[in-house]
mmCIF file of the N, C-alpha and C atoms, coordinates in Angstrom:
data_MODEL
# 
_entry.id   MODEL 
# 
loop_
_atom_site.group_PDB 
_atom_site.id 
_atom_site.type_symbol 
_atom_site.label_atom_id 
_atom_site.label_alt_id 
_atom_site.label_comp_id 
_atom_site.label_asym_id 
_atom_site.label_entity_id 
_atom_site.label_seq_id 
_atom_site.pdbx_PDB_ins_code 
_atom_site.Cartn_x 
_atom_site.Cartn_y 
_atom_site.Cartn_z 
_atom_site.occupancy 
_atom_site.B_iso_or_equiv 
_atom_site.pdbx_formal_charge 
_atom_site.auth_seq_id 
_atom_site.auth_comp_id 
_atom_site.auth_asym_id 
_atom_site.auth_atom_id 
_atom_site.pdbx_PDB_model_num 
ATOM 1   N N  . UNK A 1 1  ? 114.778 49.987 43.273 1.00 0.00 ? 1  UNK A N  1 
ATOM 2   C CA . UNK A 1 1  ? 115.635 49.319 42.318 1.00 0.00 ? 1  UNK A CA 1 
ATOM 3   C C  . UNK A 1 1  ? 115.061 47.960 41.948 1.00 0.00 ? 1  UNK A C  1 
ATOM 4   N N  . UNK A 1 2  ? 115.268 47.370 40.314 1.00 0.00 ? 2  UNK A N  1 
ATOM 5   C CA . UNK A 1 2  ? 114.674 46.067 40.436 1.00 0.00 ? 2  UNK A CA 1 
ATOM 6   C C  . UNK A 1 2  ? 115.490 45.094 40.620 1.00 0.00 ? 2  UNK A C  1 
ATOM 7   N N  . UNK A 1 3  ? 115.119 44.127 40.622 1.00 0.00 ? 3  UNK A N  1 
ATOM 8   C CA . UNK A 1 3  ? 115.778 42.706 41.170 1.00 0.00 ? 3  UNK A CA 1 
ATOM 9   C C  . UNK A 1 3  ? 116.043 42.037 40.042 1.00 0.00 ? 3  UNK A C  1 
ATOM 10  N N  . UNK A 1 4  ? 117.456 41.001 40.420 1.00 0.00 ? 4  UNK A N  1 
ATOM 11  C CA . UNK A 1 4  ? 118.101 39.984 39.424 1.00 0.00 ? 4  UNK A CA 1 
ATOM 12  C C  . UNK A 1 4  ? 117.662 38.600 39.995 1.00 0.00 ? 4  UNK A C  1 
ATOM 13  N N  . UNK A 1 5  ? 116.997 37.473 39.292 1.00 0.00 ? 5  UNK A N  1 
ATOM 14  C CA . UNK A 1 5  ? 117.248 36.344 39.680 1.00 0.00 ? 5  UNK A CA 1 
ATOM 15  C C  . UNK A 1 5  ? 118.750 35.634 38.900 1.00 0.00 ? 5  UNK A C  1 
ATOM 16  N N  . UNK A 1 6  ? 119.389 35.379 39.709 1.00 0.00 ? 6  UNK A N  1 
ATOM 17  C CA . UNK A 1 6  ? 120.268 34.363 38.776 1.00 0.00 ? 6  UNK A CA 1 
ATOM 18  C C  . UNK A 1 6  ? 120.497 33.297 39.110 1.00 0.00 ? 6  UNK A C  1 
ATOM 19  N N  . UNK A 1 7  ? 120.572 31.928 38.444 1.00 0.00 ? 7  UNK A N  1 
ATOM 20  C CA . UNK A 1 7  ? 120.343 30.706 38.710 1.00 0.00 ? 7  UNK A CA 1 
ATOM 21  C C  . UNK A 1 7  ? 121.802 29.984 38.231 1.00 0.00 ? 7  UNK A C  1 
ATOM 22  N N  . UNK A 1 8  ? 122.375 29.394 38.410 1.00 0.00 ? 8  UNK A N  1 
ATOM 23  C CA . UNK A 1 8  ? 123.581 29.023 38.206 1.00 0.00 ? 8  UNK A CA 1 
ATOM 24  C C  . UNK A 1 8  ? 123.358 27.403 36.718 1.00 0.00 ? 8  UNK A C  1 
ATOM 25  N N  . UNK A 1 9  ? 123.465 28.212 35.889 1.00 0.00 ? 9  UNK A N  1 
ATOM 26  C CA . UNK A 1 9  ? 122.933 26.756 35.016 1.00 0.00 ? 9  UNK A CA 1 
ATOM 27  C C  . UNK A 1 9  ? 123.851 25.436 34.555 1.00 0.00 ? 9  UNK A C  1 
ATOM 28  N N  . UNK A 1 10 ? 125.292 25.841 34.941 1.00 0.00 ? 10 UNK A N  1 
ATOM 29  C CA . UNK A 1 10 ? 126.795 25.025 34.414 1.00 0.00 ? 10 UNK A CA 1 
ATOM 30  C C  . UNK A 1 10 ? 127.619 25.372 35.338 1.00 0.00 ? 10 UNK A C  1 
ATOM 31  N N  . UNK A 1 11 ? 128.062 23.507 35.179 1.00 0.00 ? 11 UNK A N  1 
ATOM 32  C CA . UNK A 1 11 ? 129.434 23.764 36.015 1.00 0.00 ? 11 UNK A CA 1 
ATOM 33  C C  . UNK A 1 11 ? 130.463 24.743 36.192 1.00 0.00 ? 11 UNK A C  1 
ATOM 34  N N  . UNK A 1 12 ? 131.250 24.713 37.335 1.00 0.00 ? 12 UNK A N  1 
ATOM 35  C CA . UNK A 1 12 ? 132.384 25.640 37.318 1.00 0.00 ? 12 UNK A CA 1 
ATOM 36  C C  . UNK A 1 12 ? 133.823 24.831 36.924 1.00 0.00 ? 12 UNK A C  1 
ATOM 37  N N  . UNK A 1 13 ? 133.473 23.677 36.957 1.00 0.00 ? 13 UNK A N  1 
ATOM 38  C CA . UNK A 1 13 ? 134.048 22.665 36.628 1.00 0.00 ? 13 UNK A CA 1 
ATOM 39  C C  . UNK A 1 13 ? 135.434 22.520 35.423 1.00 0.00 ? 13 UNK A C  1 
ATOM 40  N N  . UNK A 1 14 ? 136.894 23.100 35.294 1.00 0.00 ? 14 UNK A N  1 
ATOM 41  C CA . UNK A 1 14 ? 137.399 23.868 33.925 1.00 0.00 ? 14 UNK A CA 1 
ATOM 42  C C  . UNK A 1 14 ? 137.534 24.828 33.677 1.00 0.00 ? 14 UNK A C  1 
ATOM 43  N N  . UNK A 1 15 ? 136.585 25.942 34.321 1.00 0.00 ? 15 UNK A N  1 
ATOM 44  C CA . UNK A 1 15 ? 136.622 27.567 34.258 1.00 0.00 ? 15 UNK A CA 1 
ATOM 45  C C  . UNK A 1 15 ? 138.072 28.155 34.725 1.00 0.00 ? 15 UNK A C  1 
ATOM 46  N N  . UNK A 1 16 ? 138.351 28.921 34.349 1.00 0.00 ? 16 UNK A N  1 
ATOM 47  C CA . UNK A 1 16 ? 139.180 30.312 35.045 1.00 0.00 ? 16 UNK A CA 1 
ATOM 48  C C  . UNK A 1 16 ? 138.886 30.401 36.405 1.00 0.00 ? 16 UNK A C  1 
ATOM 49  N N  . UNK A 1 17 ? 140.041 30.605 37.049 1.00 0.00 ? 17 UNK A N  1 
ATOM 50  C CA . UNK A 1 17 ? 140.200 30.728 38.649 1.00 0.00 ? 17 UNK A CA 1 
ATOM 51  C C  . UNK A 1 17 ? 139.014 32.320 38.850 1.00 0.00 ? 17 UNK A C  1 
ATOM 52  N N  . UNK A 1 18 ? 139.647 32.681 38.066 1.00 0.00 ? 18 UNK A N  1 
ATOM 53  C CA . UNK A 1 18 ? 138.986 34.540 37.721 1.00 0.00 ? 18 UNK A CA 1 
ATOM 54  C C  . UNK A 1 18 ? 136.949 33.890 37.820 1.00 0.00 ? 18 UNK A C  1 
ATOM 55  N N  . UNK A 1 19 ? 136.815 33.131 36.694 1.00 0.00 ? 19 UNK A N  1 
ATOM 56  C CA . UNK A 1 19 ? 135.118 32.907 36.503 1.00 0.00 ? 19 UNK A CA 1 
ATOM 57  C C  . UNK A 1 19 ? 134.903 32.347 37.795 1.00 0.00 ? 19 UNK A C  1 
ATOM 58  N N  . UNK A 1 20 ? 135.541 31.105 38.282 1.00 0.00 ? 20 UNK A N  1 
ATOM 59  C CA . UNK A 1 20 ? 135.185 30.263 39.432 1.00 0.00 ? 20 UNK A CA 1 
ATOM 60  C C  . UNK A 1 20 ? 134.742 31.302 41.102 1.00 0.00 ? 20 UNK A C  1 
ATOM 61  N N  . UNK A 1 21 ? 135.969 32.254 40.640 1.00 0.00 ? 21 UNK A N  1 
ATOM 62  C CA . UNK A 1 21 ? 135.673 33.273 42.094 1.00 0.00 ? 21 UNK A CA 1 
ATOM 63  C C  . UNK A 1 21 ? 134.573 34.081 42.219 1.00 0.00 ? 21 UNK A C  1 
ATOM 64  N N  . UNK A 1 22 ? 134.225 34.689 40.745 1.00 0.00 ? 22 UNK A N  1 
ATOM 65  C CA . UNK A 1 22 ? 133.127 35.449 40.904 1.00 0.00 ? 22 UNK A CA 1 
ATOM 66  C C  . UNK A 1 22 ? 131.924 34.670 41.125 1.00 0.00 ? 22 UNK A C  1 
ATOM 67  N N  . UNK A 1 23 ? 131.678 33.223 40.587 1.00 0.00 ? 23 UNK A N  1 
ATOM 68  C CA . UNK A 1 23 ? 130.969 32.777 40.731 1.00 0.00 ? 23 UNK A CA 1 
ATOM 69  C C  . UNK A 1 23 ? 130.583 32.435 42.550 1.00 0.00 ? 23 UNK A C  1 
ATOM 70  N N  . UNK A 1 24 ? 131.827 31.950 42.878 1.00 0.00 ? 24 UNK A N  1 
ATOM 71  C CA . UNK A 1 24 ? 131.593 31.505 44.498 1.00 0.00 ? 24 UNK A CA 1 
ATOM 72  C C  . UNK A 1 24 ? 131.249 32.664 45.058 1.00 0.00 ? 24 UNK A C  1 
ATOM 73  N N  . UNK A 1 25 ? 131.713 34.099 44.623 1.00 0.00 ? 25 UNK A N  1 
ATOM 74  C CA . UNK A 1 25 ? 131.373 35.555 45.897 1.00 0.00 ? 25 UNK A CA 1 
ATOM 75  C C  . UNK A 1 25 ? 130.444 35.655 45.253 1.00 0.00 ? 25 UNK A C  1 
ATOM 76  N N  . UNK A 1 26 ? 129.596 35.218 44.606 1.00 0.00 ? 26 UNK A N  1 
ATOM 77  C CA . UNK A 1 26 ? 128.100 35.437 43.919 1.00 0.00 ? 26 UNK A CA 1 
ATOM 78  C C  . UNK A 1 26 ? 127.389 34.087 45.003 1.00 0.00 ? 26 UNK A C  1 
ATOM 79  N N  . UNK A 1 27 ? 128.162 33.525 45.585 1.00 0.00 ? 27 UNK A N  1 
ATOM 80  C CA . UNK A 1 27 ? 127.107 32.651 46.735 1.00 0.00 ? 27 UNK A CA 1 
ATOM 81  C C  . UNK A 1 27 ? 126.610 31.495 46.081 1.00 0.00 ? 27 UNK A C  1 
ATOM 82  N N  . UNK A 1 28 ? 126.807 31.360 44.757 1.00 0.00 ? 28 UNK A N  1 
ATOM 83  C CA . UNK A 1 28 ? 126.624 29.733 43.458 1.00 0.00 ? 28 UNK A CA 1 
ATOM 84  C C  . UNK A 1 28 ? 126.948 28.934 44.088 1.00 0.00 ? 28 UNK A C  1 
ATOM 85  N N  . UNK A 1 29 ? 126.839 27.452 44.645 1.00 0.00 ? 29 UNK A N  1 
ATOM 86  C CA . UNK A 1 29 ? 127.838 26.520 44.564 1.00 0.00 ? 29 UNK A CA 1 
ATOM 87  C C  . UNK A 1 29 ? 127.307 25.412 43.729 1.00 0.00 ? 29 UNK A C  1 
ATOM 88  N N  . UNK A 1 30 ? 126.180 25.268 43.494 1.00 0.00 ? 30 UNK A N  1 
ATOM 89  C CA . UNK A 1 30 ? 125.605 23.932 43.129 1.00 0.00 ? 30 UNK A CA 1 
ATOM 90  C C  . UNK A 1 30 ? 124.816 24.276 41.716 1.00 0.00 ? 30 UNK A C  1 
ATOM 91  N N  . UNK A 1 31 ? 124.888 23.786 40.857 1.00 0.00 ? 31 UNK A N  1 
ATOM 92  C CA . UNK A 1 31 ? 123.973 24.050 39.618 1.00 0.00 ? 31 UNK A CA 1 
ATOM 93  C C  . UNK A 1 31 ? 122.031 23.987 39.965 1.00 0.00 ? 31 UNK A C  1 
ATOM 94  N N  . UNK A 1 32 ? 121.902 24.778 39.818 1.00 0.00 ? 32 UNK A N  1 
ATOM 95  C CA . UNK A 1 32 ? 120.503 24.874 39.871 1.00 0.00 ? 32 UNK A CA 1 
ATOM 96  C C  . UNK A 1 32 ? 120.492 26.007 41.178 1.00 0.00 ? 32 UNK A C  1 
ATOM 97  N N  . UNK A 1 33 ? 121.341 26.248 41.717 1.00 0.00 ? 33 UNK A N  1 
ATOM 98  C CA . UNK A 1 33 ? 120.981 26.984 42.697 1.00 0.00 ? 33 UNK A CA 1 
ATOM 99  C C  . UNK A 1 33 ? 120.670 28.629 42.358 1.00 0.00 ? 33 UNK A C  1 
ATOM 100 N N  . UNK A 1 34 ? 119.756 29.114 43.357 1.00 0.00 ? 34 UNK A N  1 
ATOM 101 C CA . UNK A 1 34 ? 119.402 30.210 42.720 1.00 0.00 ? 34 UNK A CA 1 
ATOM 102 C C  . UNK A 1 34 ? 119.314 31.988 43.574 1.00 0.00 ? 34 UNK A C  1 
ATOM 103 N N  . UNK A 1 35 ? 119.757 32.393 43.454 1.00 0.00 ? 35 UNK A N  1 
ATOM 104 C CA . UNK A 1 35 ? 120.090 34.211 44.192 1.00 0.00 ? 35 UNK A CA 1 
ATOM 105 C C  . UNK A 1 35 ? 119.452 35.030 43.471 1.00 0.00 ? 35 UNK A C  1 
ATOM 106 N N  . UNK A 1 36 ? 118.875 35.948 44.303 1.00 0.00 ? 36 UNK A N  1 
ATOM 107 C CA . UNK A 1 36 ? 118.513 37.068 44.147 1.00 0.00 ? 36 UNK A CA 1 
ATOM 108 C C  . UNK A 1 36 ? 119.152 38.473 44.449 1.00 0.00 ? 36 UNK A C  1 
ATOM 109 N N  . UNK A 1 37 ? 119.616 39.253 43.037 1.00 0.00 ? 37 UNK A N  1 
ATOM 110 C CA . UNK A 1 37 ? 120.785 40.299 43.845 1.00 0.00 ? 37 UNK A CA 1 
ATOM 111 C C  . UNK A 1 37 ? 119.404 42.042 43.460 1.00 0.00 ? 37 UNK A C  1 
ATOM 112 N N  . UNK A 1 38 ? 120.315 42.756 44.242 1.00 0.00 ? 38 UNK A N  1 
ATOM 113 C CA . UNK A 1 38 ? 119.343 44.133 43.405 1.00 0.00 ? 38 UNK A CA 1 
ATOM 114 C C  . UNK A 1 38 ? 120.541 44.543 41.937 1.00 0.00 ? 38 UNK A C  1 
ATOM 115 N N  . UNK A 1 39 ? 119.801 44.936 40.808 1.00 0.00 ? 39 UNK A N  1 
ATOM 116 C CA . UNK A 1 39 ? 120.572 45.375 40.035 1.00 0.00 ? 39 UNK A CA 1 
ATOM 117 C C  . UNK A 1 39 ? 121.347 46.457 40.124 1.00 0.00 ? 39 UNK A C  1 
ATOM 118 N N  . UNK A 1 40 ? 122.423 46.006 40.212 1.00 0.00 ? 40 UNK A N  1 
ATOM 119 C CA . UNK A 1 40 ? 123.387 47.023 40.173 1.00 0.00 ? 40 UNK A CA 1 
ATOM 120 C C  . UNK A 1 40 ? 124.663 46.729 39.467 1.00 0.00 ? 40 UNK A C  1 
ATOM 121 N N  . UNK A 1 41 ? 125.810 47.732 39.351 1.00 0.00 ? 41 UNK A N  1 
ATOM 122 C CA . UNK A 1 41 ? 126.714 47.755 38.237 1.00 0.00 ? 41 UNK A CA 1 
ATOM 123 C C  . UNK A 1 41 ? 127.503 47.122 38.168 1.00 0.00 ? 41 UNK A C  1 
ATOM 124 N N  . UNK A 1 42 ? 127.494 46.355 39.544 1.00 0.00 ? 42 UNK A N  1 
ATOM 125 C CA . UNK A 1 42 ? 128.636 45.017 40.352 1.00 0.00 ? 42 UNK A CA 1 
ATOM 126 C C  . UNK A 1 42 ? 128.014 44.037 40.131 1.00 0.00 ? 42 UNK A C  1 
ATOM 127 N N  . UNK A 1 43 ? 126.891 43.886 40.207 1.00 0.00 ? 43 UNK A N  1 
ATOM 128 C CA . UNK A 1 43 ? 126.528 42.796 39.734 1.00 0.00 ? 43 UNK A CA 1 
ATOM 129 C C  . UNK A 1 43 ? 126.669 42.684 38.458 1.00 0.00 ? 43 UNK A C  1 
ATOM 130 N N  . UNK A 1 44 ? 125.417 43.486 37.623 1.00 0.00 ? 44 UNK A N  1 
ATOM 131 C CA . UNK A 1 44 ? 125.401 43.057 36.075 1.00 0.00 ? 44 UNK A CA 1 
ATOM 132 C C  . UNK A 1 44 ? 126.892 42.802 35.530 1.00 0.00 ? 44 UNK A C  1 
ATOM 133 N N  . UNK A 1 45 ? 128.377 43.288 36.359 1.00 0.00 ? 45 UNK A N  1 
ATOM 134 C CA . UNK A 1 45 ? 130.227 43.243 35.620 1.00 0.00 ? 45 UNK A CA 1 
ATOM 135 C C  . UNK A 1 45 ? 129.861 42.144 35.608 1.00 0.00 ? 45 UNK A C  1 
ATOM 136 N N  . UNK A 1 46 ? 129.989 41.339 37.207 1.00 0.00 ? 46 UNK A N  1 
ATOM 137 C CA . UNK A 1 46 ? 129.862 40.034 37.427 1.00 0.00 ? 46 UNK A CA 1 
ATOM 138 C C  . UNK A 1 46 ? 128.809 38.792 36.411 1.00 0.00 ? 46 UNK A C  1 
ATOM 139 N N  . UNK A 1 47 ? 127.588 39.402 35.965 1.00 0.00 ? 47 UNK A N  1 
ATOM 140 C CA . UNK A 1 47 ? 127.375 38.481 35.512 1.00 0.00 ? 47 UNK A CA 1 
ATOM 141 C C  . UNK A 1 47 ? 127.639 38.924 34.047 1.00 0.00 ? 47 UNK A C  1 
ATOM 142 N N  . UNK A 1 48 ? 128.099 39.391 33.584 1.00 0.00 ? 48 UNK A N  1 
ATOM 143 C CA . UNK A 1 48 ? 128.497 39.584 31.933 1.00 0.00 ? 48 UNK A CA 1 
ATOM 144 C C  . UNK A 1 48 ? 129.942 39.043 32.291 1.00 0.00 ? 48 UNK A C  1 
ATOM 145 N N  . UNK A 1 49 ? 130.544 38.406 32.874 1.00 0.00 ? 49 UNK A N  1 
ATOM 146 C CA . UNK A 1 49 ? 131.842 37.795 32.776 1.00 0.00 ? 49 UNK A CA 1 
ATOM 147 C C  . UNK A 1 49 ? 131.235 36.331 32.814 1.00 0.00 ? 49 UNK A C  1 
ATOM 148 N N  . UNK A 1 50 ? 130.426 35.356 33.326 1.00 0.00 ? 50 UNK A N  1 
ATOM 149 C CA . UNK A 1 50 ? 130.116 34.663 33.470 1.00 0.00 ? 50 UNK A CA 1 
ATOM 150 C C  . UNK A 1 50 ? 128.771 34.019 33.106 1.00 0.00 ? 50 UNK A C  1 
ATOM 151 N N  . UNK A 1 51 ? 127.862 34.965 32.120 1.00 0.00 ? 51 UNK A N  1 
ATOM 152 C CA . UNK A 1 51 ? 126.863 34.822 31.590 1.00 0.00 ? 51 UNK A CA 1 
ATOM 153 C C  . UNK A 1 51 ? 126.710 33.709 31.345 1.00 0.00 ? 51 UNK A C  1 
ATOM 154 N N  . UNK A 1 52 ? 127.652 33.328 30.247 1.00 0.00 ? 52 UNK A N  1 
ATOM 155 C CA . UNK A 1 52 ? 127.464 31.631 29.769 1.00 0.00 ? 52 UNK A CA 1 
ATOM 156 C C  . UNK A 1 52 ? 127.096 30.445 30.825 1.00 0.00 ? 52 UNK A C  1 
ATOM 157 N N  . UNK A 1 53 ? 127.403 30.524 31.647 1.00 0.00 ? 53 UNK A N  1 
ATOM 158 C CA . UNK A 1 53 ? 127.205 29.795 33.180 1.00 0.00 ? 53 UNK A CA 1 
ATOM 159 C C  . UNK A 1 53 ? 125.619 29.703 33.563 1.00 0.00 ? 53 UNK A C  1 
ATOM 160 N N  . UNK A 1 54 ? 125.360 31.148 33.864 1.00 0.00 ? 54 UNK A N  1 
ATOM 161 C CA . UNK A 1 54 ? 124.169 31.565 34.459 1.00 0.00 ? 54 UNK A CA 1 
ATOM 162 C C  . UNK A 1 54 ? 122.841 31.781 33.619 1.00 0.00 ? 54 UNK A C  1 
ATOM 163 N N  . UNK A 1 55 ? 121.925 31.586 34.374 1.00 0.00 ? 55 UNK A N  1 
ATOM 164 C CA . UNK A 1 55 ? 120.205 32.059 33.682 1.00 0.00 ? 55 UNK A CA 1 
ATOM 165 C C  . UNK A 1 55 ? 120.117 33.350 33.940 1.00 0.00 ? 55 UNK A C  1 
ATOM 166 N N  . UNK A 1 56 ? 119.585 34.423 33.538 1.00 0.00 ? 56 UNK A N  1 
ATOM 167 C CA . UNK A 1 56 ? 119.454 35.603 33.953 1.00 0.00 ? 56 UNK A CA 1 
ATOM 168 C C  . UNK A 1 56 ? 117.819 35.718 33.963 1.00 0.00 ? 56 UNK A C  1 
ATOM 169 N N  . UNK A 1 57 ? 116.907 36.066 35.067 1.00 0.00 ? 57 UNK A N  1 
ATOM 170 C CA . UNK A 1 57 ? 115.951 36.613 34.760 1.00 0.00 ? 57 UNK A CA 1 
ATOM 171 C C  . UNK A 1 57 ? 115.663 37.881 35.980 1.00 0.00 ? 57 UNK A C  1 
ATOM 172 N N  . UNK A 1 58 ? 114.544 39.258 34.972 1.00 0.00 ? 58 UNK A N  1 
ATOM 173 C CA . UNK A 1 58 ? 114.791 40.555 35.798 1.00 0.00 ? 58 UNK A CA 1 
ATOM 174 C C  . UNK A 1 58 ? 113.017 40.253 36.609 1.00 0.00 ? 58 UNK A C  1 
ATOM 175 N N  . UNK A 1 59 ? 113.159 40.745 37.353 1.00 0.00 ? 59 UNK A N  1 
ATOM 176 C CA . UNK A 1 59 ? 112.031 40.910 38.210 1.00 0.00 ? 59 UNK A CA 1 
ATOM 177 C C  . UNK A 1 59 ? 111.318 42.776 38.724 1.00 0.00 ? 59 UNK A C  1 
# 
């Protein structure tokens, strides 16, 4: 399977309780910080709710 980098590029700072959570069980806390998930269908929900936030790059 290939790999997601995602980098957290904007605050959570104002968001939806809903954006803020996925963001924290995505392991984000700090802008710039950065995870590696495998692609999958839980992830990609997660980050198409919160795209605007995040960098997406595929590996």
């Amino acid at each position: 399977m290939s790999k997601i980098k995602v980098t957290l590029k904007r605050s959570i700072t104002g968001k939806s309780d809903k954006q803020r959570k996925i963001i924290e069980s995505m392991g984000l806390s700090r802008i710039g910080q950065t995870r590696v998930y495998e692609d999958t269908p839980v992830i990609r929900g997660m980050i198409n709710k919160t795209s605007h936030l995040l960098d997406i790059e595929t590996e």
